[in-house]
C-alpha positions in Angstrom: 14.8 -15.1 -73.0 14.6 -17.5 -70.3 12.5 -16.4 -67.0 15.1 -16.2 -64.0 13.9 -18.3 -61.0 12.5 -15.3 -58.9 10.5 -14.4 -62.0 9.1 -18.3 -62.2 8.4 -18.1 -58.8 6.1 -15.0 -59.1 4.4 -16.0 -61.9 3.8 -19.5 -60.3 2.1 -18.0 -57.1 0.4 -15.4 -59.6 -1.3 -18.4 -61.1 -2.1 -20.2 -57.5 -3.7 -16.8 -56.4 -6.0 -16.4 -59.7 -6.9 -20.1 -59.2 -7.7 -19.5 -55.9 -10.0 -16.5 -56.4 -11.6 -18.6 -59.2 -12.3 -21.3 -56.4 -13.7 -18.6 -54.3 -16.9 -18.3 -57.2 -17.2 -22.3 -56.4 -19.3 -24.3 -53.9 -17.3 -27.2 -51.7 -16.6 -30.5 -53.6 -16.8 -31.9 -50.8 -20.1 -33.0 -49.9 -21.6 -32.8 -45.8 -22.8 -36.4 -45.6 -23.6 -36.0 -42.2 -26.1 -33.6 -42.9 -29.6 -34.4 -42.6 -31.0 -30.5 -42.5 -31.0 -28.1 -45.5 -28.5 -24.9 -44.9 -31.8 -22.8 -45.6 -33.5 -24.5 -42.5 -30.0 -23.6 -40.2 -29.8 -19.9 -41.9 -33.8 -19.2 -41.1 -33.7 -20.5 -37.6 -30.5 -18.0 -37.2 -32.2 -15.1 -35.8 -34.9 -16.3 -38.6 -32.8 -15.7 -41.2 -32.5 -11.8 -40.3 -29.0 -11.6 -38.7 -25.9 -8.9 -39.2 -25.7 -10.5 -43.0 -29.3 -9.2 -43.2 -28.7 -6.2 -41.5 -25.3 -5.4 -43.6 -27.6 -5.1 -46.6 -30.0 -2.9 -45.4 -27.3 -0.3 -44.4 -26.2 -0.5 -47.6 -29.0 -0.1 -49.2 -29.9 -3.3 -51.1 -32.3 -6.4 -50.5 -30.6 -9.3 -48.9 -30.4 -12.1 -51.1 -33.3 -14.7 -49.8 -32.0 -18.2 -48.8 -35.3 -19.6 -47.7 -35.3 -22.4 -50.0 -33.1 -25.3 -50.9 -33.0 -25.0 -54.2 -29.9 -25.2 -56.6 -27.3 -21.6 -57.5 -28.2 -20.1 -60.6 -27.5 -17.0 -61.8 -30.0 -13.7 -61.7 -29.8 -13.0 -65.9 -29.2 -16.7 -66.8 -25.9 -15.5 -68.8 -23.7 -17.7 -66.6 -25.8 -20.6 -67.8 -25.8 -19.6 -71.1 -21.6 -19.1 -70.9 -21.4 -22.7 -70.0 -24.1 -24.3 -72.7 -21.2 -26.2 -74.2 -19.8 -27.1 -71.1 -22.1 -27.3 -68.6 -19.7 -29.5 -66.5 -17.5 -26.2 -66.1 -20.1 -24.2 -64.8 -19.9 -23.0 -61.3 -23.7 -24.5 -60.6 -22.6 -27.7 -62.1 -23.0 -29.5 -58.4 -26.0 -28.6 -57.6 -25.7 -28.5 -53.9 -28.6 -26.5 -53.0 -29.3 -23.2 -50.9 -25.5 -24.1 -48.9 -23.6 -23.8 -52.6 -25.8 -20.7 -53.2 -24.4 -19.5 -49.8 -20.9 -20.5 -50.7 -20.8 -19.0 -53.7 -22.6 -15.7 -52.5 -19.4 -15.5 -50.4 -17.0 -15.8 -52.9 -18.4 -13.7 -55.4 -19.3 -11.0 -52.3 -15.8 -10.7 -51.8 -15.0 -10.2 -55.5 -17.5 -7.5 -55.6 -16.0 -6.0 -52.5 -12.5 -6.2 -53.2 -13.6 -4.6 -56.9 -15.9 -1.5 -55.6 -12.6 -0.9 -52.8 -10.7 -0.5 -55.9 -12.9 1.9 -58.0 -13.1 3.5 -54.7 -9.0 4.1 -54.6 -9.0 5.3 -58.0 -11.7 8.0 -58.0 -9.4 9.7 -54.3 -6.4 9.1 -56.3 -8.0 11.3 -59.4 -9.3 13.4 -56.9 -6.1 14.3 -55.0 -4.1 14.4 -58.0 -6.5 17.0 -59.4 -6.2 18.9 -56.0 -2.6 19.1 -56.1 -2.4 20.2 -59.9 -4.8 22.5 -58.7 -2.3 23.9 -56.0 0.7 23.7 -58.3 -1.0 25.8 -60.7 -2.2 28.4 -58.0 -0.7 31.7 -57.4 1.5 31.5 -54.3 3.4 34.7 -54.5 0.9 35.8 -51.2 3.5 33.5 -47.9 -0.1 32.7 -46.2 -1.7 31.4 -49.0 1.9 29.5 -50.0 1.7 28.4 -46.2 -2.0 27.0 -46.4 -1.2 25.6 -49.9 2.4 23.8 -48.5 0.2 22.3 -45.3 -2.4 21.2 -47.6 0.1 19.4 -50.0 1.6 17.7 -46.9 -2.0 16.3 -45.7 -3.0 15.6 -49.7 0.3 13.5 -50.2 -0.5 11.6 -46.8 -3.6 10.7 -47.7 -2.1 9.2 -51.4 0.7 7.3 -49.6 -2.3 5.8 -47.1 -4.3 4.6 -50.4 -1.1 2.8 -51.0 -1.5 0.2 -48.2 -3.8 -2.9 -48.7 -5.8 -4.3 -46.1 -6.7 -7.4 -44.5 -10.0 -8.9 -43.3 -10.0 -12.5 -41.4 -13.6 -14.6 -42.4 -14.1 -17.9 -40.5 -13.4 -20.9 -43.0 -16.2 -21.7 -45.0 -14.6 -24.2 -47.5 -13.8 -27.8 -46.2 -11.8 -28.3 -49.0 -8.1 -27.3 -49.7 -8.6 -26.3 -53.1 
């Protein structure tokens, strides 16, 4: 059956957003010829090297990834190596580019994780409200205050599933030079 035009057009800008995601996990192809200093000498003499990306770590808990050297992205197991043995041009570290494709691709694959743990996150309130609400469905409302507490609740509970509904935004300066 043939694809009506709407449906090509979705499934072309499906395609252009996977490709872009996939460019995300990338460093620039474009090289900074005009730059004599090593990113890791601009990121330590930011605040030496202990800024709010530093700082965002800590509050959560984990070691900020060190960029206090100028060497080339690699991965921390060595399987992403090891994926690309065959094809080693493929691989995302197949540039080199040193500690500023380690930083570019540390932002790409940052957001990835982000964008992944907010949707593991969605899923476990969804489970949870749902299970609240069979919960109340399944109660014994025959007493009116307890119906009454249960009815307000059900209100607040479907609220809260219709605000997991909405997706949200967040603006990063542009880190790519480019337009892939």
């Amino acid at each position: 059956m043939a694809l009506s035009n709407a449906e090509r057009q979705r499934l072309h800008y499906q395609r252009q957003k996977e490709k872009k995601k996939g460019s995300l996990k990338q460093p620039d192809n474009v090289g900074l010829a005009i730059a004599a200093d090593p990113f890791c000498e601009w990121f330590q003499g930011q605040a030496g090297g202990f800024s709010d990306f530093a700082l965002c770590f800590d509050m959560a808990g984990m070691k900020a990834p060190d960029i206090d050297d100028d060497s080339d992205p690699k991965s921390l197991s060595g399987e992403i190596e090891r994926s690309f043995a065959d094809e080693p041009e493929r691989s995302p570290y197949a540039r080199g580019g040193g500690s500023l494709a380690r930083a570019e691709i540390m932002v790409g694959c940052l957001i990835d994780a982000a964008s992944e743990l907010a949707r593991i996150i969605n899923a476990y309130k969804r489970n949870q409200i749902a299970s609240r609400l069979r919960e109340i469905e399944n109660a014994d409302l025959s007493d009116p205050s307890i119906k009454k507490d249960a009815l307000a609740e059900v209100v607040q509970l479907q609220k809260m599933h219709e605000h997991l509904d909405k997706q949200v935004r967040w603006s990063f300066p542009q880190w790519k030079l480019a337009g892939e």
